[in-house]
C-alpha positions as a Markdown table, in Angstrom:
| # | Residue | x | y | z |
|---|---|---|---|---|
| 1 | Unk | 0.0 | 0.0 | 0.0 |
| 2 | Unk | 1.2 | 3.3 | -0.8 |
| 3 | Unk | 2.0 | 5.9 | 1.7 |
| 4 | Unk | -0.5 | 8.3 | 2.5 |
| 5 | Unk | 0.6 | 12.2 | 1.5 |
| 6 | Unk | 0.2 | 14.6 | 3.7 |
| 7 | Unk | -2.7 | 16.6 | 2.9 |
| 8 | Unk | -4.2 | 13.8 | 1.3 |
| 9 | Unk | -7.8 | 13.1 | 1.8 |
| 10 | Unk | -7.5 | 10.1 | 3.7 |
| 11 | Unk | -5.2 | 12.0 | 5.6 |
| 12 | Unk | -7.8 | 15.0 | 6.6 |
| 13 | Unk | -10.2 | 12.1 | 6.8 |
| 14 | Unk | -8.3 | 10.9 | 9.8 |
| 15 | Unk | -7.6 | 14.4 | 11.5 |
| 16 | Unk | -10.9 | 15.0 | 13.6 |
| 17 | Unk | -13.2 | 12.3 | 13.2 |
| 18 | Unk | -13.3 | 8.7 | 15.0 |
| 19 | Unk | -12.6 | 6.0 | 13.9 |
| 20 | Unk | -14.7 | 2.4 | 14.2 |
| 21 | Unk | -12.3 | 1.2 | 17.1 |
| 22 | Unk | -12.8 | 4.6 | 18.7 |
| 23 | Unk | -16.4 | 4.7 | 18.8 |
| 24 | Unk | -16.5 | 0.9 | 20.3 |
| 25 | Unk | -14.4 | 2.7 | 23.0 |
| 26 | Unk | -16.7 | 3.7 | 26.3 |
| 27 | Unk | -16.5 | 7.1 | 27.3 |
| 28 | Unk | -15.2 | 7.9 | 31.0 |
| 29 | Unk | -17.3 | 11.2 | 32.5 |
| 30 | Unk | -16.8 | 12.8 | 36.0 |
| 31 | Unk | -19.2 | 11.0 | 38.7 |
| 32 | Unk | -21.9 | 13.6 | 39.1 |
| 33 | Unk | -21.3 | 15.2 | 42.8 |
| 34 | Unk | -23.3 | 13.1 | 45.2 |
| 35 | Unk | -25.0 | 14.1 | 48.3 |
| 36 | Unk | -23.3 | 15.5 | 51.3 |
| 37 | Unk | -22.9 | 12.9 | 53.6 |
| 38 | Unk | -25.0 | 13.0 | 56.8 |
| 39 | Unk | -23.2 | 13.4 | 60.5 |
| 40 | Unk | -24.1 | 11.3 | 62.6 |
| 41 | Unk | -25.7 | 12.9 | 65.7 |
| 42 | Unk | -23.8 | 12.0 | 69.1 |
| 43 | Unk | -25.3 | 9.0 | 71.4 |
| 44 | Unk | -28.4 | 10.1 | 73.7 |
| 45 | Unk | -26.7 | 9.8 | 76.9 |
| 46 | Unk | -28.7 | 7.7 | 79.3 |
| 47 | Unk | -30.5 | 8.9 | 82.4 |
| 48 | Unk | -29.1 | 6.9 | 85.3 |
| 49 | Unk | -31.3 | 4.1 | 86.6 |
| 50 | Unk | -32.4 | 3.8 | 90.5 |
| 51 | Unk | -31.9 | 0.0 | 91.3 |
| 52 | Unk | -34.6 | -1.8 | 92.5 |
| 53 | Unk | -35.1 | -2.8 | 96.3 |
| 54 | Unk | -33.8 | -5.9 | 96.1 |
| 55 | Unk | -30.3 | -4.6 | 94.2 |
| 56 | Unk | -30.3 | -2.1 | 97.0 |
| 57 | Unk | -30.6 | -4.5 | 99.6 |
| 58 | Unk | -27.9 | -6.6 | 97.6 |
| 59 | Unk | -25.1 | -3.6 | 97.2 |
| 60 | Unk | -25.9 | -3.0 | 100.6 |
| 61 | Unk | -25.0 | -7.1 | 102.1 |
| 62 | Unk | -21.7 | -5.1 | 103.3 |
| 63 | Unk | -23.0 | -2.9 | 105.7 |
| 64 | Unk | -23.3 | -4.3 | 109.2 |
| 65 | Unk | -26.9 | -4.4 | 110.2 |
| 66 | Unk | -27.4 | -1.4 | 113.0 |
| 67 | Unk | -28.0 | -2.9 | 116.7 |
| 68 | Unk | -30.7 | -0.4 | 116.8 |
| 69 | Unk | -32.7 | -2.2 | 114.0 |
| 70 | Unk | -32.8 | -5.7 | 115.7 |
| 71 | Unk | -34.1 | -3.6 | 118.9 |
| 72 | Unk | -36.5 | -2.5 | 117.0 |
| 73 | Unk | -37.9 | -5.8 | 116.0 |
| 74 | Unk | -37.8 | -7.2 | 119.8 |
| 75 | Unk | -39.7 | -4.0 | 120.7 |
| 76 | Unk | -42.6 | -4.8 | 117.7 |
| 77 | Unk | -42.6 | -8.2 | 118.4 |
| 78 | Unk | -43.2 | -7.3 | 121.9 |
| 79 | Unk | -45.8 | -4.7 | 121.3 |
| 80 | Unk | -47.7 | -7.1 | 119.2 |
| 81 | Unk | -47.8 | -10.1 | 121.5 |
| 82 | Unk | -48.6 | -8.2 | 124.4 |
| 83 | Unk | -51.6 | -6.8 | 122.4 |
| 84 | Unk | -52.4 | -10.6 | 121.9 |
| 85 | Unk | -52.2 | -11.9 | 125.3 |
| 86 | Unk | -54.2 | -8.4 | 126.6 |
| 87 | Unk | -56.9 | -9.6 | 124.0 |
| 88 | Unk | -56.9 | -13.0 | 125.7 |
| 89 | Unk | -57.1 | -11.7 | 128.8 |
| 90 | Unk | -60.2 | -9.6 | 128.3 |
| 91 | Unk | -61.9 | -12.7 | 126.7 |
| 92 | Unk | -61.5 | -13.9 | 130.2 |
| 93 | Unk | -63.1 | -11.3 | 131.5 |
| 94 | Unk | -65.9 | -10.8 | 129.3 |
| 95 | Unk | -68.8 | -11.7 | 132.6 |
| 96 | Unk | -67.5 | -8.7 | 134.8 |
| 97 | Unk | -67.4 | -6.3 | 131.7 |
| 98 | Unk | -71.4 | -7.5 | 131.2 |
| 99 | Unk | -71.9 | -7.0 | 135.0 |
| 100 | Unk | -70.0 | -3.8 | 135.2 |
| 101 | Unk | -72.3 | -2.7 | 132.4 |
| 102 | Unk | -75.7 | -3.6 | 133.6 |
| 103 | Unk | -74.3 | -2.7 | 137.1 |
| 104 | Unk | -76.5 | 0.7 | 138.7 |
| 105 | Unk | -73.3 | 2.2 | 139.8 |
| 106 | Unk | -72.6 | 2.3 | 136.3 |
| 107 | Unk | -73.4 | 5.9 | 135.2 |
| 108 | Unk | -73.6 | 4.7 | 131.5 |
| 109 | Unk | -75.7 | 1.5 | 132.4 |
| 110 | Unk | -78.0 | -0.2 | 129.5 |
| 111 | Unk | -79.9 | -3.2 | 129.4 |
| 112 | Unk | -78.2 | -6.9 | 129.3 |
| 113 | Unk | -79.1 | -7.7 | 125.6 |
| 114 | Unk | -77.2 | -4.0 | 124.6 |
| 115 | Unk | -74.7 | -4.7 | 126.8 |
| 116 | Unk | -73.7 | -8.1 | 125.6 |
| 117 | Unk | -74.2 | -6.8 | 122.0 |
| 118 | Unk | -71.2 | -4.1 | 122.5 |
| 119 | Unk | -69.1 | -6.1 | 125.1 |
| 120 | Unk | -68.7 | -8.6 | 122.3 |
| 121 | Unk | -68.5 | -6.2 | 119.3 |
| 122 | Unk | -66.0 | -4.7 | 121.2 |
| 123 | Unk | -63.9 | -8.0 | 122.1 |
| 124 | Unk | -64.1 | -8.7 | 118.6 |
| 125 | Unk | -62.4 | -5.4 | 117.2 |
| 126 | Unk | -59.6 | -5.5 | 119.9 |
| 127 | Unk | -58.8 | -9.1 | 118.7 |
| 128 | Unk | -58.9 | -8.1 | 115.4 |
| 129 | Unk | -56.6 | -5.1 | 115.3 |
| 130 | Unk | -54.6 | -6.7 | 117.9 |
| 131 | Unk | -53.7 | -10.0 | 115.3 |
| 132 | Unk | -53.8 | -8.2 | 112.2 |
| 133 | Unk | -51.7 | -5.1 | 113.1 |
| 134 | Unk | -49.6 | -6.7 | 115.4 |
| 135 | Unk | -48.8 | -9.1 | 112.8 |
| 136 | Unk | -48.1 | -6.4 | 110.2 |
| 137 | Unk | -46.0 | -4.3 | 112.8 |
| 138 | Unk | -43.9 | -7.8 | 113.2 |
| 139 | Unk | -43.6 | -8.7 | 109.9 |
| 140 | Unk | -42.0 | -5.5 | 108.4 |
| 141 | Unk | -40.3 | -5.2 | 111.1 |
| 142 | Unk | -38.5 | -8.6 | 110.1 |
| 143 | Unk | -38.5 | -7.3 | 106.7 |
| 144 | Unk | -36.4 | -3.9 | 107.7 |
| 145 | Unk | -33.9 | -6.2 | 108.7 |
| 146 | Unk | -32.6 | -6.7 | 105.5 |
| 147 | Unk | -32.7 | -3.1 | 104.7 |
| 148 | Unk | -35.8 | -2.7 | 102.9 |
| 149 | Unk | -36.9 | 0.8 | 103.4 |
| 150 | Unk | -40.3 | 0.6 | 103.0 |
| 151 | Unk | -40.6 | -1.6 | 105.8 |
| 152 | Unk | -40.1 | 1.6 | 108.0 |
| 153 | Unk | -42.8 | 3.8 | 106.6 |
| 154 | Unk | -45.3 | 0.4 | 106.6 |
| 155 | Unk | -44.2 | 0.1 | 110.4 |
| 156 | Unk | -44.7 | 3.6 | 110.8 |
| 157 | Unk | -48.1 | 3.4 | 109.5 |
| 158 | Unk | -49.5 | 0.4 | 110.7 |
| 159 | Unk | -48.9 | 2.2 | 114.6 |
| 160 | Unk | -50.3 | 5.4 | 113.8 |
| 161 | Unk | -52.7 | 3.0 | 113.3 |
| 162 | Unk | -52.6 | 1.5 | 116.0 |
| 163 | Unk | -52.8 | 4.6 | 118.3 |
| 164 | Unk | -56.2 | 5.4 | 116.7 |
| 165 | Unk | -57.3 | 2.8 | 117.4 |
| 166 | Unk | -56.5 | 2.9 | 121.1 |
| 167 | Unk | -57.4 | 6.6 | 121.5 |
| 168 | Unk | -61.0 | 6.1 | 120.4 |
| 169 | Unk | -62.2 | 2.5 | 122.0 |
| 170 | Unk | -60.2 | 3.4 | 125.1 |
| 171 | Unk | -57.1 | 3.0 | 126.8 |
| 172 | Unk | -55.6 | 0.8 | 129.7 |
| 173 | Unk | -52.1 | -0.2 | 130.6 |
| 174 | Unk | -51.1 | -3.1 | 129.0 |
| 175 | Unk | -51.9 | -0.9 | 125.6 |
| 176 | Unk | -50.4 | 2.1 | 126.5 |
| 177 | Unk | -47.6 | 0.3 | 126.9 |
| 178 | Unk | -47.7 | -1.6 | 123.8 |
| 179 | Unk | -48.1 | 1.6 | 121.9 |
| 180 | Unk | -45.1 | 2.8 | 123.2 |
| 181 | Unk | -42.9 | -0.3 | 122.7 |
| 182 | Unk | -44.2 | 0.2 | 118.7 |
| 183 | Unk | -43.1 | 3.8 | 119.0 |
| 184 | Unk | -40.1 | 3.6 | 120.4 |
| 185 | Unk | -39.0 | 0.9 | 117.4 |
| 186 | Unk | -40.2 | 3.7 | 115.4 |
| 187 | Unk | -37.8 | 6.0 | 117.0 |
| 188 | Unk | -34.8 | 3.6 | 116.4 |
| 189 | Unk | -35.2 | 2.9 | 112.8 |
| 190 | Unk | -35.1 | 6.1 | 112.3 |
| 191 | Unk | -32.1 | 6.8 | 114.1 |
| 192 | Unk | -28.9 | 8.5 | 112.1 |
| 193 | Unk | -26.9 | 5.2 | 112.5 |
| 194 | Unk | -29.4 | 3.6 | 110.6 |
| 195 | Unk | -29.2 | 6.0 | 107.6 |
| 196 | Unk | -26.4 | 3.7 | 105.4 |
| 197 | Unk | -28.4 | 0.8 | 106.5 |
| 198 | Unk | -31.4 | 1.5 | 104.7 |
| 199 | Unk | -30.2 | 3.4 | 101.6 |
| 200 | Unk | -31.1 | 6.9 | 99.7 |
| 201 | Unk | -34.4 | 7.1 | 99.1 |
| 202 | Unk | -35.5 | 5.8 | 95.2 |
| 203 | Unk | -37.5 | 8.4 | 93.1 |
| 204 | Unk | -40.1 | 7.0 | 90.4 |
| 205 | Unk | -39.6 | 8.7 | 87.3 |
């Protein structure tokens, strides 16, 4: 084949145009600008959680237990069984309350059917508070023992309770001295030494 001259057609046919195996030849283009990526926004942090009363008592297996806080139990126990045996005791004496009341040197005296209607209404509800409360009063009592706080204000409770309860069907000595063996284990587990025993207080949120 001949050399091609310059200025040739085929020559100026190759200047500016393609040729086959050019046009079979894909085309590289810039990547269109994408997007800014998106920052990620930093972790929420997380609200501290109160532990429950049983992980309180559990963190707290370390502390000695306060002398104060087993006083306290003896002192509930002992309010509530002397509120027992005092109910006992007035079972006993259920025929001299019934005289007493039908008695004429009784300034509030009624007749034997009212009488035996209130003496035993009344024997009933001092039997009744005197199990059931005293039972309570024991009971979380025991439970403060392992540093529940809760037990505390229940204990607290159950002998304001109590107390009413005294005040308005009448008093005598075995319960004034009952309610003051419940108050005065009130009084110790509230005592500053008991403070670490029983924790902060935990806040629902």
């Amino acid at each position: 084949m001949p050399p091609v001259k310059p200025g040739s057609p085929d020559d100026e046919k190759g200047v500016g145009e393609k040729t086959s195996a050019d046009a079979d030849e894909p085309t590289v283009t810039d990547p269109e600008p994408g997007p800014a990526p998106i920052e990620k926004a930093p972790p929420a942090r997380e609200e501290p959680v109160m532990p429950t009363a049983a992980e309180a008592a559990a963190r707290r297996r370390d502390v000695a237990r306060p002398t104060v806080v087993r006083t306290a139990f003896y002192l509930a126990f002992g309010s509530a069984a002397l509120g027992v045996v005092t109910g006992i005791y007035l079972i006993t004496q259920k025929q001299v309350m019934l005289d007493y009341a039908v008695s004429p040197d009784n300034p509030l005296r009624t007749t034997p059917a009212r009488a035996e209607n209130i003496v035993t209404t009344y024997l009933w509800l001092y039997m009744i508070q005197a199990v059931a409360l005293g039972g309570f009063l024991t009971l979380f009592a025991y439970k403060a023992q392992e540093g529940v706080r809760r037990a505390r204000m229940m204990m607290l409770i159950i002998t304001l309770i109590m107390l009413l309860f005294h005040f308005y069907v009448g008093w005598a000595w075995p319960d004034l001295i009952s309610g003051f063996c419940a108050l005065l284990a009130i009084a110790l587990m509230y005592l500053p030494s008991t403070r670490e025993f029983f924790g902060p207080r935990q806040t629902i949120t």
